[in-house]
GUDREN-634679 format. One line per 2 residues: their letters; for each residue x, y negated, z negated of N, C-alpha, C, O. Coordinates in pm, whole numbers. Last residue first. Example, Ala and Ser with C-alpha at 12.3 -4.5 7.8 and 13.67 -1.06 7.14 Angstrom:
2
sa> 1285 225 -708 1367 106 -714 1290 -3 -787 1341 -114 -804; 1319 569 -780 1230 450 -780 1320 330 -780 1424 332 -846;
***
This chain:
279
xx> -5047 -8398 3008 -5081 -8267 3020 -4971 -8193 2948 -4973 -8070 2941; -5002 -8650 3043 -5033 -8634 2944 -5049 -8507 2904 -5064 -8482 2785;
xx> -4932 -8743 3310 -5080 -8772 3307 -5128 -8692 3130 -5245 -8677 3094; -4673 -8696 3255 -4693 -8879 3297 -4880 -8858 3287 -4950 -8956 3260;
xx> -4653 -8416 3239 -4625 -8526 3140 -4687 -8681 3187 -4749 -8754 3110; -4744 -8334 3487 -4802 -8305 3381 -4746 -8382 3317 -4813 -8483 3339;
xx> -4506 -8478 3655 -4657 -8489 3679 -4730 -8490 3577 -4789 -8593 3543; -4269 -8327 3583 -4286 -8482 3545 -4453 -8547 3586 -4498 -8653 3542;
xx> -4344 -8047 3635 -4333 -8114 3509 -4332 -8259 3478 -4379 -8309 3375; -4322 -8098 3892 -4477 -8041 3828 -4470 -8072 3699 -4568 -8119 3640;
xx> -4198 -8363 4066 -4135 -8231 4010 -4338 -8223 3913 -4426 -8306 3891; -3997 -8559 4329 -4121 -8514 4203 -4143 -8339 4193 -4121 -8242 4265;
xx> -3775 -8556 4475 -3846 -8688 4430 -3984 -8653 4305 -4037 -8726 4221; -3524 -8347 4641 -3655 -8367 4584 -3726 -8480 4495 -3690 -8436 4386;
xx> -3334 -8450 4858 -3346 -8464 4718 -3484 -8494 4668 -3543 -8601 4654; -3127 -8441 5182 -3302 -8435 5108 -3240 -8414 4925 -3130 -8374 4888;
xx> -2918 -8503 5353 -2941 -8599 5203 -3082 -8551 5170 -3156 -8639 5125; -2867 -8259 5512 -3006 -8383 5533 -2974 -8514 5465 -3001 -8622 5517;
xx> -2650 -8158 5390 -2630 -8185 5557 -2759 -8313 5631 -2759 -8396 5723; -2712 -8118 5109 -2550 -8113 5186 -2565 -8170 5303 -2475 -8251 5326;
xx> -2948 -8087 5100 -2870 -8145 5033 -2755 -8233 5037 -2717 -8344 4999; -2977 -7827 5257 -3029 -7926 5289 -2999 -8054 5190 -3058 -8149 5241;
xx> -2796 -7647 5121 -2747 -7718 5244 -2846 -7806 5292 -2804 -7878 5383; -2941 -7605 4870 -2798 -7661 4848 -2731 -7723 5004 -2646 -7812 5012;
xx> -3141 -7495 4783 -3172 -7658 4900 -3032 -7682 4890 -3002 -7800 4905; -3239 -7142 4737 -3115 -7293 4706 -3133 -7370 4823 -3140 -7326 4938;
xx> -3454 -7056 4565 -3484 -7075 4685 -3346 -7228 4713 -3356 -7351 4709; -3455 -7106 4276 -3369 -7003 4308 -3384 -6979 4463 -3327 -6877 4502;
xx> -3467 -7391 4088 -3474 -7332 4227 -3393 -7214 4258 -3271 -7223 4266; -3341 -7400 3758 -3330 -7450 3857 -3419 -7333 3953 -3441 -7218 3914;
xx> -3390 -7384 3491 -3506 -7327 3564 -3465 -7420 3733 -3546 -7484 3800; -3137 -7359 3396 -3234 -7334 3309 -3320 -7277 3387 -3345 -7157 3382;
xx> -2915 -7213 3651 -2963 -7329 3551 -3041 -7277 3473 -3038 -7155 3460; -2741 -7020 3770 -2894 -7020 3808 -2927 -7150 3724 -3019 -7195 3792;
xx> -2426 -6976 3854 -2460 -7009 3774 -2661 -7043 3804 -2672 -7119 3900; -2358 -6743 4185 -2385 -6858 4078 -2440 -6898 3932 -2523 -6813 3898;
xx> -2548 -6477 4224 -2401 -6543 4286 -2324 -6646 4222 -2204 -6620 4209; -2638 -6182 4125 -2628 -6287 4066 -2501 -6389 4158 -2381 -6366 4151;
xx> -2754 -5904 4266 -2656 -6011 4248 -2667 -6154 4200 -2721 -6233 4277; -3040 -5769 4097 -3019 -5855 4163 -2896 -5888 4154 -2869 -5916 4037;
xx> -3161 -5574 3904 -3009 -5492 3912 -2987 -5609 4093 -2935 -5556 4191; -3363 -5735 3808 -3239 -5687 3706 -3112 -5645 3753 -3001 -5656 3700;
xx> -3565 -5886 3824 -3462 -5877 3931 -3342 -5782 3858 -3224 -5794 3891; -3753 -5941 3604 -3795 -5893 3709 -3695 -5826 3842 -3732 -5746 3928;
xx> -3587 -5951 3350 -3737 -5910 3335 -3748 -5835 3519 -3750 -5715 3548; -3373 -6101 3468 -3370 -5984 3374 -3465 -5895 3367 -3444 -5774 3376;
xx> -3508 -6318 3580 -3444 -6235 3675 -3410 -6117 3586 -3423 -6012 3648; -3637 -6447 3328 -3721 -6403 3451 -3650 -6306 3534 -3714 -6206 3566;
xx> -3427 -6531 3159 -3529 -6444 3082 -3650 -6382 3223 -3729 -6289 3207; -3249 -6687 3317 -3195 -6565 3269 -3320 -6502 3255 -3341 -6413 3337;
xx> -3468 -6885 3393 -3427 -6829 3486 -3385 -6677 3452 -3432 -6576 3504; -3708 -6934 3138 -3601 -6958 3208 -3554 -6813 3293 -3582 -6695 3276;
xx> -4001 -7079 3169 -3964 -6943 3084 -3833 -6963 3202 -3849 -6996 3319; -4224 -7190 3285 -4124 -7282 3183 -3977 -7216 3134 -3879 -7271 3084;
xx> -4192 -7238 3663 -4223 -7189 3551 -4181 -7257 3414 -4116 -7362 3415; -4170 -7312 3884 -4341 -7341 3879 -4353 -7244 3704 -4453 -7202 3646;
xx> -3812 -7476 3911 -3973 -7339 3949 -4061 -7393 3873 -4047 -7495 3806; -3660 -7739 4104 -3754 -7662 3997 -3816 -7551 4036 -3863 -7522 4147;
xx> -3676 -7893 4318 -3538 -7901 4233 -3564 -7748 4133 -3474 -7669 4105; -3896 -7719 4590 -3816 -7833 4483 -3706 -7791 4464 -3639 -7707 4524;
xx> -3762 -7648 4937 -3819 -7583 4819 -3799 -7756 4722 -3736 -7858 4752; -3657 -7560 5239 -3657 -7675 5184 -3805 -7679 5067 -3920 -7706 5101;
xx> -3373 -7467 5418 -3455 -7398 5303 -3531 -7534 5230 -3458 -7610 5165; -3319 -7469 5755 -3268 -7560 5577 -3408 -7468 5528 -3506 -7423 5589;
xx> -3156 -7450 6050 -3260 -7387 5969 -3198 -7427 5779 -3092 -7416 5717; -3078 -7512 6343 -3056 -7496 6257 -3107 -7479 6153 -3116 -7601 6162;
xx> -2936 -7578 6698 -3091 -7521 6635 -2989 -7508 6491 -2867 -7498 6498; -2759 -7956 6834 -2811 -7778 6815 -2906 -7744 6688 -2947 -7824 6604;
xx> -2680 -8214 6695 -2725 -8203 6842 -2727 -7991 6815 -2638 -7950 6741; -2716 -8477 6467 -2670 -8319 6513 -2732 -8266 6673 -2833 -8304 6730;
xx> -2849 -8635 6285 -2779 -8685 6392 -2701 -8574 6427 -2583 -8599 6404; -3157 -8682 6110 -3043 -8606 6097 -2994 -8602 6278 -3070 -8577 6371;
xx> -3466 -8741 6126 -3300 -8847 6119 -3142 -8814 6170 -3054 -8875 6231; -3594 -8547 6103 -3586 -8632 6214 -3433 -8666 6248 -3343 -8643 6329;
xx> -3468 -8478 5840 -3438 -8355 5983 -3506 -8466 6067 -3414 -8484 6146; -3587 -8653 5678 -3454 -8661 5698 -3433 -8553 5817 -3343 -8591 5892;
xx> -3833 -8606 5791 -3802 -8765 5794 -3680 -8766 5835 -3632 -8817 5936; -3904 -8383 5638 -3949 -8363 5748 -3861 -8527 5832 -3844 -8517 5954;
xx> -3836 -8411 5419 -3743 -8311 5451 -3768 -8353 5624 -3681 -8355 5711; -4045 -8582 5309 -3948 -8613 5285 -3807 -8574 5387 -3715 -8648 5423;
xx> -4276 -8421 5306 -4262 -8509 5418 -4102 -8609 5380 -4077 -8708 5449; -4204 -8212 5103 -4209 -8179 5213 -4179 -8257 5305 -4093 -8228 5388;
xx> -4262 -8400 4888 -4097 -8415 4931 -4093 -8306 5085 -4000 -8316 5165; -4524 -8375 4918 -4442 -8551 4931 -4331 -8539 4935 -4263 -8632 4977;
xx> -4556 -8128 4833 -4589 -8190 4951 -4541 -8340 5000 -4533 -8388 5113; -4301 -7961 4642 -4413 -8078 4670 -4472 -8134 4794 -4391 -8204 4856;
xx> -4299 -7612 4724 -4256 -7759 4750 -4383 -7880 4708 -4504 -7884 4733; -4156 -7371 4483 -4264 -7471 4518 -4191 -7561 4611 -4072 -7590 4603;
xx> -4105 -7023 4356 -4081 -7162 4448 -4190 -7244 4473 -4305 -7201 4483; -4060 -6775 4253 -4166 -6881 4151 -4103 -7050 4265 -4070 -7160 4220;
xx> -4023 -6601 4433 -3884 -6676 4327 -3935 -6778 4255 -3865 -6863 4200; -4225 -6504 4573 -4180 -6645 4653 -4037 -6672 4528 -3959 -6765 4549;
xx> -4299 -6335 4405 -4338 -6325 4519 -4233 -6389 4619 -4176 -6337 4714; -4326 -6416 4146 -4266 -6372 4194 -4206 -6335 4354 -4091 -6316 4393;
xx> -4587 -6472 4015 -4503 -6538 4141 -4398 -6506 4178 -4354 -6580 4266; -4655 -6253 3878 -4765 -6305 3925 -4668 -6380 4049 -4679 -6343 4166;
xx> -4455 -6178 3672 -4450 -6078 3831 -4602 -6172 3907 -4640 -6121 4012; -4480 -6339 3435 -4411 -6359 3551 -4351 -6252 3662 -4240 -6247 3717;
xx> -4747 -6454 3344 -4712 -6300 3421 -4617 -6338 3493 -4639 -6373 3609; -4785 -6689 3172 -4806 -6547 3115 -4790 -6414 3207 -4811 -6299 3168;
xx> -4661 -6881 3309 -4585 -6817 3248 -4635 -6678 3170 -4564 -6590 3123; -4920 -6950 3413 -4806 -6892 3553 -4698 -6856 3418 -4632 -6761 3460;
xx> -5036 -7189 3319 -5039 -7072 3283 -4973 -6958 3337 -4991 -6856 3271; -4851 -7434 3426 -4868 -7347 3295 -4885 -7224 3268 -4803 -7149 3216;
xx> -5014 -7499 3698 -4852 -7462 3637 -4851 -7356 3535 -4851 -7234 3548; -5260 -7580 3700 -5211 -7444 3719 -5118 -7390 3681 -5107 -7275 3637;
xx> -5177 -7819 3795 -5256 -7835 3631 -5285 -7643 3562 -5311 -7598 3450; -5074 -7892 4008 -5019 -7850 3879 -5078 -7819 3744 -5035 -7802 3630;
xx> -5286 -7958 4217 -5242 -7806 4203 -5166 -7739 4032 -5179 -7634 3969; -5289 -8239 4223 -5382 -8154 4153 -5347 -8020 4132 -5381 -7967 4027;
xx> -5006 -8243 4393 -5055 -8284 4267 -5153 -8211 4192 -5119 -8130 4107; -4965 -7974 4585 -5048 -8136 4580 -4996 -8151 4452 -4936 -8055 4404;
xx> -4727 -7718 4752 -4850 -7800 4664 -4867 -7918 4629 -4766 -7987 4642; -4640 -7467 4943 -4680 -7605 4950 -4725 -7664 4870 -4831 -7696 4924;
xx> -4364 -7279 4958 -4516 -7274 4888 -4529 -7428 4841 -4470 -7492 4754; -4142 -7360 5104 -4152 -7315 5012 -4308 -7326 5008 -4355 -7410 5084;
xx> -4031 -7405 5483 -4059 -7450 5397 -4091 -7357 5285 -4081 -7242 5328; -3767 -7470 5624 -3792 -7299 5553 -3894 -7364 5421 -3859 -7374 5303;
xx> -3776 -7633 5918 -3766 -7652 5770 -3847 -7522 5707 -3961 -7486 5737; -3522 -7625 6225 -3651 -7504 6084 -3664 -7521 5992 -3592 -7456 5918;
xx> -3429 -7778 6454 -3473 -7762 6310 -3570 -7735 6232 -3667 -7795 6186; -3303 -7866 6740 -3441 -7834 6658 -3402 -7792 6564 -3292 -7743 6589;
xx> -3177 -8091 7009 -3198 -8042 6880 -3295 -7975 6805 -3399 -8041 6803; -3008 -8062 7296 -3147 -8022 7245 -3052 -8041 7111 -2932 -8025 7095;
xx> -2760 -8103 7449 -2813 -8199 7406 -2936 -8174 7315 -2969 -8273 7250; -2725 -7836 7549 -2654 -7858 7409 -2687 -8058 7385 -2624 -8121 7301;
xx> -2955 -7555 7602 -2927 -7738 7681 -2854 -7769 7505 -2900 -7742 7393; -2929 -7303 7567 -2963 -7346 7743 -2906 -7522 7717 -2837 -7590 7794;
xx> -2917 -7334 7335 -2750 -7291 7348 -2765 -7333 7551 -2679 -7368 7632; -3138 -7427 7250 -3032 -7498 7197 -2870 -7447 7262 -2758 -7495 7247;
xx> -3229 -7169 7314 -3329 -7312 7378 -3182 -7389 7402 -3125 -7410 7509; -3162 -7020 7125 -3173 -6976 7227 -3167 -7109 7347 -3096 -7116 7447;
xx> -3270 -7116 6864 -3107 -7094 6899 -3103 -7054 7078 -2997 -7082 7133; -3542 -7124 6909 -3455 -7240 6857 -3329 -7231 6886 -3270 -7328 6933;
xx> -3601 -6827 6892 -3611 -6911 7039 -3493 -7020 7029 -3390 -7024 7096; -3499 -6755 6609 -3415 -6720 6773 -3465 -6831 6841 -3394 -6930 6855;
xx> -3710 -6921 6510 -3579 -6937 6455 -3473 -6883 6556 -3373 -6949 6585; -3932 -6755 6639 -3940 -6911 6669 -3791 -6930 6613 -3727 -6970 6710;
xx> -3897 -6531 6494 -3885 -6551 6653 -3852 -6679 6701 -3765 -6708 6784; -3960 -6563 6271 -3860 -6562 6267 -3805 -6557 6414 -3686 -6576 6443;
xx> -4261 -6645 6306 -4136 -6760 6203 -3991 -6705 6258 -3907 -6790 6289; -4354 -6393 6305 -4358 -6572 6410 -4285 -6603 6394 -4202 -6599 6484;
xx> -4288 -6279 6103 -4230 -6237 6255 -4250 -6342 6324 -4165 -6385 6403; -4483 -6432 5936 -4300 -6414 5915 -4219 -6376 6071 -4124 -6431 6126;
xx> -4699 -6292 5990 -4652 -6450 5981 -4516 -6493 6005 -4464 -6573 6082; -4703 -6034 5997 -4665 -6070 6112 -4665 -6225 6118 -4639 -6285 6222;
xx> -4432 -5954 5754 -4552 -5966 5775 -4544 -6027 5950 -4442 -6055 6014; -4171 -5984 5671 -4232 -5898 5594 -4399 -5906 5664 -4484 -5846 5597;
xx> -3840 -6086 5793 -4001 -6039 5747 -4062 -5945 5739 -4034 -5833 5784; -3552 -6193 5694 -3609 -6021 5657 -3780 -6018 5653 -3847 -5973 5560;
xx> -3281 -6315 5879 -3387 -6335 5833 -3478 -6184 5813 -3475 -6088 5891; -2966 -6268 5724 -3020 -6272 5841 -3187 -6239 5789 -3217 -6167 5695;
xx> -2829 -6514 5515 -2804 -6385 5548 -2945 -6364 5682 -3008 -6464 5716; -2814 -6791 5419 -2693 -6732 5502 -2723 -6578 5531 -2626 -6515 5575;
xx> -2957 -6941 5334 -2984 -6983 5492 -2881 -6836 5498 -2884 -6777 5607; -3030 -6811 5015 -2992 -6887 5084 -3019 -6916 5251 -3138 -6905 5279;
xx> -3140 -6737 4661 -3150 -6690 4819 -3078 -6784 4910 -3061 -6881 4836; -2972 -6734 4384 -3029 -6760 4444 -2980 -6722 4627 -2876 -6698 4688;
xx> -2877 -6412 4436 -2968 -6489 4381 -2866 -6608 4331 -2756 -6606 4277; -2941 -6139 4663 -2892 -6203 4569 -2961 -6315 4542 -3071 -6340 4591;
xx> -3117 -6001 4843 -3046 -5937 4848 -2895 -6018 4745 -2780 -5974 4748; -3475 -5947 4642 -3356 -6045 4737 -3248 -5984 4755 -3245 -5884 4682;
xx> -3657 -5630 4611 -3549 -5737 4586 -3479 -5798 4691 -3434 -5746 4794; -3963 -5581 4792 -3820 -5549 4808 -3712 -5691 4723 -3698 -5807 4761;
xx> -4122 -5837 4732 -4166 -5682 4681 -4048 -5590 4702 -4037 -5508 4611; -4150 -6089 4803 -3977 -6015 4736 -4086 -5864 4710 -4054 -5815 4602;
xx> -4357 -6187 5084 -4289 -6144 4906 -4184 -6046 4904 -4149 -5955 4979; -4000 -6323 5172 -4106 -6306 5105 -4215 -6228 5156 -4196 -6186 5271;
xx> -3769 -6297 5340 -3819 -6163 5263 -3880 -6173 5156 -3865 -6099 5058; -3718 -6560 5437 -3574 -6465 5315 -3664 -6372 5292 -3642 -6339 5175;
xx> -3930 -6592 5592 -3874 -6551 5670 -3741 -6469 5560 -3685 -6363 5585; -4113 -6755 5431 -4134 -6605 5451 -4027 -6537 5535 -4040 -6415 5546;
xx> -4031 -7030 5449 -3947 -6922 5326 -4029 -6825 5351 -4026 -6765 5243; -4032 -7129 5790 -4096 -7075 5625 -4016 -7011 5529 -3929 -6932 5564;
xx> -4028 -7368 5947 -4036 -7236 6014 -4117 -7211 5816 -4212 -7260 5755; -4207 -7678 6130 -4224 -7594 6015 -4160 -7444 6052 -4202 -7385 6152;
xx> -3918 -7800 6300 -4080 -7739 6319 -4071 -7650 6183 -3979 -7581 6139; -3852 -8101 6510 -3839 -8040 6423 -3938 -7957 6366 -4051 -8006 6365;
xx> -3624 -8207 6810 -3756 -8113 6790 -3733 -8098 6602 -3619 -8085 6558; -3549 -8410 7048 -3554 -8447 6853 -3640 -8333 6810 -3748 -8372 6766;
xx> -3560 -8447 7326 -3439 -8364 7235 -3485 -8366 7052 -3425 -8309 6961; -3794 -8483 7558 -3766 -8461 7425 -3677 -8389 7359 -3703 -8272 7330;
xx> -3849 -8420 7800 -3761 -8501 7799 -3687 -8512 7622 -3573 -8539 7584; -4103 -8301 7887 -4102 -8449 7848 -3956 -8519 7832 -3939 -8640 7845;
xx> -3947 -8025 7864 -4027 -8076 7999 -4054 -8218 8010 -4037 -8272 8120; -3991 -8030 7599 -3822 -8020 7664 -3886 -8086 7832 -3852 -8192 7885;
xx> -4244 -8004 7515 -4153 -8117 7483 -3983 -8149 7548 -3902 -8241 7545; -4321 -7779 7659 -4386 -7955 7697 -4266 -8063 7630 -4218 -8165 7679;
xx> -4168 -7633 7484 -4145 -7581 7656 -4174 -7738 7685 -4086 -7816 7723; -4278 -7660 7252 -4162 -7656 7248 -4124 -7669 7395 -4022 -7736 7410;
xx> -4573 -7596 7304 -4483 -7750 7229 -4361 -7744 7232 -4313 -7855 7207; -4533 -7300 7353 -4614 -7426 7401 -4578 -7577 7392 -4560 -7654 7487;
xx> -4429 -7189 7110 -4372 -7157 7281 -4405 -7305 7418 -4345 -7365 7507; -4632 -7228 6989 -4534 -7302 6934 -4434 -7336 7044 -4378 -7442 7072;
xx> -4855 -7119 7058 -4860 -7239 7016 -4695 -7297 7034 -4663 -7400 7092; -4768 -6830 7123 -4783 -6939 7186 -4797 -7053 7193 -4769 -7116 7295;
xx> -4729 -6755 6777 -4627 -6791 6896 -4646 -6857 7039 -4557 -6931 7081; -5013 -6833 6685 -4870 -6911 6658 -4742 -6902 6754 -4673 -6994 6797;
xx> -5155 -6673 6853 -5171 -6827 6815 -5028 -6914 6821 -4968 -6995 6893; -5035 -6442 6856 -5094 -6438 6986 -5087 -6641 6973 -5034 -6717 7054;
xx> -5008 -6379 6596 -4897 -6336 6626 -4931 -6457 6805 -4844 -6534 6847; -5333 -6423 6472 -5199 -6497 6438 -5042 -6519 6512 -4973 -6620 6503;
xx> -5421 -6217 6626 -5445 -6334 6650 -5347 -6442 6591 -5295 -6531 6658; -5290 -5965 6548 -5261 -5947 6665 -5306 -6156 6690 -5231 -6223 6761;
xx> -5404 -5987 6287 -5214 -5965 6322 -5221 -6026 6454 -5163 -6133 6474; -5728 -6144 6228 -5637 -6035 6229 -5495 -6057 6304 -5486 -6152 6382;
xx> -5648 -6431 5966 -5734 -6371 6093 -5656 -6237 6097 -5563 -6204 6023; -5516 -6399 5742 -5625 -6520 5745 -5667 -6496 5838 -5780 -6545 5834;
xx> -5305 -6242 5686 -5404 -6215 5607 -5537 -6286 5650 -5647 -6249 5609; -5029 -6516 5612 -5092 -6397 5657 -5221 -6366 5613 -5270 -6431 5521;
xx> -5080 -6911 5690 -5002 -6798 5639 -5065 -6615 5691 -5134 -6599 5792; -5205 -7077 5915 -5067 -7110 5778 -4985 -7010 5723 -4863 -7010 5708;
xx> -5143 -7114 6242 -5265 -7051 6130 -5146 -7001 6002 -5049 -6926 6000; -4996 -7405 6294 -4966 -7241 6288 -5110 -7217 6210 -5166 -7295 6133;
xx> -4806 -7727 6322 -4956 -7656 6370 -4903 -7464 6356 -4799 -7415 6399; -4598 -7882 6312 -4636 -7805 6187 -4752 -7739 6221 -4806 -7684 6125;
xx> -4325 -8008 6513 -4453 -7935 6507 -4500 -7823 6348 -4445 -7723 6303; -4266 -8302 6566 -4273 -8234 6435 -4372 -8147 6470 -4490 -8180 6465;
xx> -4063 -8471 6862 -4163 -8395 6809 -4158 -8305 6653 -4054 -8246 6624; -4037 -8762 7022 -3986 -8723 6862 -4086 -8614 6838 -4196 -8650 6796;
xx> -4182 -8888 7163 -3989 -8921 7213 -3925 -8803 7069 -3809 -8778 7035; -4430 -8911 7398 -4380 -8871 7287 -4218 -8854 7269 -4144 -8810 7357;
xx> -4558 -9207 7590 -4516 -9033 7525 -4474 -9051 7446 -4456 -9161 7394; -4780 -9418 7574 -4689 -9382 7691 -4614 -9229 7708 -4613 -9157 7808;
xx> -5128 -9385 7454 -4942 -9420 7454 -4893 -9386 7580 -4954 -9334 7673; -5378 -9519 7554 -5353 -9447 7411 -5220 -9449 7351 -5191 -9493 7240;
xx> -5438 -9553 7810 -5444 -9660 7731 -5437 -9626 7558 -5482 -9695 7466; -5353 -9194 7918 -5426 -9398 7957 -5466 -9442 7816 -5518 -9372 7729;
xx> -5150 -9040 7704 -5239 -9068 7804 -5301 -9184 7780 -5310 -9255 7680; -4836 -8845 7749 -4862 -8971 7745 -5015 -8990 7791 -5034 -8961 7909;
xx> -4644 -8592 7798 -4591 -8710 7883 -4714 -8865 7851 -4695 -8971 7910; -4751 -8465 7605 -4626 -8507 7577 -4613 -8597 7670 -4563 -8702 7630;
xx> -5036 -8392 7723 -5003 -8466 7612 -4868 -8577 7593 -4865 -8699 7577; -4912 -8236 7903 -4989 -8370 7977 -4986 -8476 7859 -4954 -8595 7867;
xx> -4862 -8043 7734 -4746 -8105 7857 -4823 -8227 7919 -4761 -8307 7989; -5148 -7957 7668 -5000 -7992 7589 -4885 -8086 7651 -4838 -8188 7602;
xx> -5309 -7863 7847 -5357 -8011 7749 -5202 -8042 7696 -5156 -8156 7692; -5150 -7646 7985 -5171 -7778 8014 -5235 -7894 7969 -5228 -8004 8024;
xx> -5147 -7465 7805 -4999 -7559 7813 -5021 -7645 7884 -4943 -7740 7883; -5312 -7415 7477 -5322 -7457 7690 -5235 -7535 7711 -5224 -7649 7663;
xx> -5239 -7373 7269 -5230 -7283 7315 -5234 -7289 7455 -5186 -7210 7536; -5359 -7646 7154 -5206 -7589 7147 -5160 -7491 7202 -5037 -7487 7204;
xx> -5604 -7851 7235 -5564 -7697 7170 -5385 -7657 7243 -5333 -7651 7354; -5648 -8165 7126 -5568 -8078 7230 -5577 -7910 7136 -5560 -7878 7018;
xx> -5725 -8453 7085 -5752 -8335 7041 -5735 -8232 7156 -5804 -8227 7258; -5520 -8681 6893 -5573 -8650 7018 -5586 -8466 6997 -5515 -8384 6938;
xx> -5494 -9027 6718 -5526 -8875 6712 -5606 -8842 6871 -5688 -8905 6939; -5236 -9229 6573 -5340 -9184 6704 -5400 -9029 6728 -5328 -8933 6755;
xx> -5246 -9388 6256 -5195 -9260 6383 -5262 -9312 6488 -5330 -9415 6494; -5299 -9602 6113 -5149 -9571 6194 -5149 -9492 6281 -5075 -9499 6379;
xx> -5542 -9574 5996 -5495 -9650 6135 -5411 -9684 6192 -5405 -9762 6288; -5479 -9360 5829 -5566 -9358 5970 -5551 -9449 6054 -5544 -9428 6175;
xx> -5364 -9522 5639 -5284 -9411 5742 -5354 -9377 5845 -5299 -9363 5954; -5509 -9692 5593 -5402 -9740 5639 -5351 -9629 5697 -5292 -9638 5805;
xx> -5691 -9483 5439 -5778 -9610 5537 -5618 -9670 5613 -5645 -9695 5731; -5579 -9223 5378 -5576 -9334 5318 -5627 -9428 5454 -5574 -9413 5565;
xx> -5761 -8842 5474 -5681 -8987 5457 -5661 -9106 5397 -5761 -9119 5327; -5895 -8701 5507 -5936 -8759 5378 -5757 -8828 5363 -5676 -8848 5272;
xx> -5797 -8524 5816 -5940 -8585 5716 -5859 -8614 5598 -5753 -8553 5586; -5768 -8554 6163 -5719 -8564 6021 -5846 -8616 5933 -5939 -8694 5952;
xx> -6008 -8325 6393 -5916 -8472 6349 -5843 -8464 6212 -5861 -8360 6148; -5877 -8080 6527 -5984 -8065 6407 -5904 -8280 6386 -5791 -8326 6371;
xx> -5669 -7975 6698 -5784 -7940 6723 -5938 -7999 6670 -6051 -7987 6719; -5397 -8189 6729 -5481 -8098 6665 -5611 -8065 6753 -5643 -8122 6857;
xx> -5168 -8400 6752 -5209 -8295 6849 -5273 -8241 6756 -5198 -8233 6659; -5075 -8766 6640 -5141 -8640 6624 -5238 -8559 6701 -5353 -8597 6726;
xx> -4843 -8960 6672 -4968 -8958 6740 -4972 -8772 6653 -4881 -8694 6625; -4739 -9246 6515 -4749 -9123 6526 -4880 -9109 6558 -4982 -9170 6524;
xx> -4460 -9471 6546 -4611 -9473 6617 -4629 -9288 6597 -4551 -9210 6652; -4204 -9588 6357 -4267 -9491 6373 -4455 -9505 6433 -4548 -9544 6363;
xx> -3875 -9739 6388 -4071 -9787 6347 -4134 -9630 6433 -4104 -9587 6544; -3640 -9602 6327 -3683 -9700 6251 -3844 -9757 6258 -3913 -9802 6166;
xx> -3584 -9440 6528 -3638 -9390 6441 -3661 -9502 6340 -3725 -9455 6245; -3414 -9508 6743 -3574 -9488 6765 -3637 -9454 6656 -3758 -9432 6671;
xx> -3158 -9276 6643 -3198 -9414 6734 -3385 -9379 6795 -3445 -9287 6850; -3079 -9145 6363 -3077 -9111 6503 -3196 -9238 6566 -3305 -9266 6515;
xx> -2805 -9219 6141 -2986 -9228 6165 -3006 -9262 6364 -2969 -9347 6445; -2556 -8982 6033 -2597 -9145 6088 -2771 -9112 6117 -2834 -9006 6112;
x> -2393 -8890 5773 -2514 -8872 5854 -2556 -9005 5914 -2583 -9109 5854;
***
């Protein structure tokens, strides 16, 4: 994997609606923040090309802007948001000139929640995407467009990090008790991402020196449980293909090609958290 050019000092500007909050005093004064709604392709495309005395443009886009998950406004506004949003940044950034695209897609797209069994185990990039909601239908449109875009101009790059169920630090202190129902997470294959290896994934898919659309699953090393893999998929997945060996409590959301093709390698884990603070 070579490291794609321009990527050694980073000026990041931030498109939102809402400024960044509760930042570190140094990270605030790294960015640049500009307040654009995502949905007017003309705050957007004016964006990308650059404004007075703020920057020149944008050479590297990460789009993570979406109303986050389902359930949170009605179908028709989520479906209306996110896909134009995204339609939006993606169109300005090719229009700017921008080949480096990388964009939150989701692990809703393997057919979370599993309320229908996976179609084996662990899940992977390789079978065709199964939503379940109209979050997911974003997600999984945006994963065509990407191929679509990518096949009009074979200099384009973009990349779908499939991200996993997001969490902080503070979040773990939750961990634990998550072993008294394990149909409680199920949902997701008891998956997590750390948020610090999130921005991890997000660095190496900059980096990553490939030219076409492509899509990584990008979860921990770990589940959010203690109770092992055999004793959970028995209990809950029973008549699941089994493809592989599962570990103790390895990830059943497999990072095996983001691994393979990013160098991503998760960096912190819920268990080494709770221990180091004593928990």
């Amino acid at each position: 994997m070579r490291r794609r050019p321009g990527l050694t000092r980073l000026g990041v500007v931030v498109f939102d609606r809402i400024r960044p909050s509760g930042l570190a005093d140094d990270v605030t004064a790294a960015i640049t923040y500009l307040p654009i709604d995502l949905t007017d392709y003309g705050q957007v495309v004016d964006a990308m090309l650059g404004v007075e005395e703020r920057y020149e443009r944008v050479d590297t886009l990460v789009h993570l802007a979406a109303i986050p998950a389902p359930g949170l406004v009605a179908d028709h506004e989520t479906f209306a948001n996110n896909m134009n949003s995204s339609f939006n940044v993606v169109s300005a950034a090719r229009r700017a000139g921008i080949t480096n695209i990388v964009w939150a897609s989701s692990e809703t797209v393997l057919g979370v929640p599993f309320d229908s069994p996976p179609p084996y185990l662990p899940v992977d990039e390789e079978y065709d995407p199964r939503p379940e909601s109209t979050y997911s239908l974003t997600k999984t449109l945006e994963e065509t467009m990407a191929r679509q875009l990518c096949r009009w101009d074979p200099e384009l790059k973009m990349i779908g990090l499939r991200f996993s169920n997001v969490m902080e630090p503070p979040d773990y202190e939750q961990f634990p008790s998550f072993d008294a129902d394990p149909r409680a997470r199920k949902w997701n294959l008891w998956g997590y991402i750390d948020a610090r290896d999130g921005a991890q994934a997000v660095r190496k898919a900059m980096e990553y020196d490939a030219a076409g659309a492509d899509v990584f699953i990008i979860a921990n090393a770990d589940t959010v449980m203690s109770r092992s893999n055999a004793s959970l998929v028995a209990e809950v997945f029973p008549s699941v293909e089994v493809r592989r060996d599962l570990g103790e409590r390895d990830t059943l959301l497999s990072i095996d090609k983001a691994r393979r093709l990013l160098g991503y390698e998760p960096q912190h884990s819920w268990r080494q958290e709770l221990a180091r603070r004593g928990g």
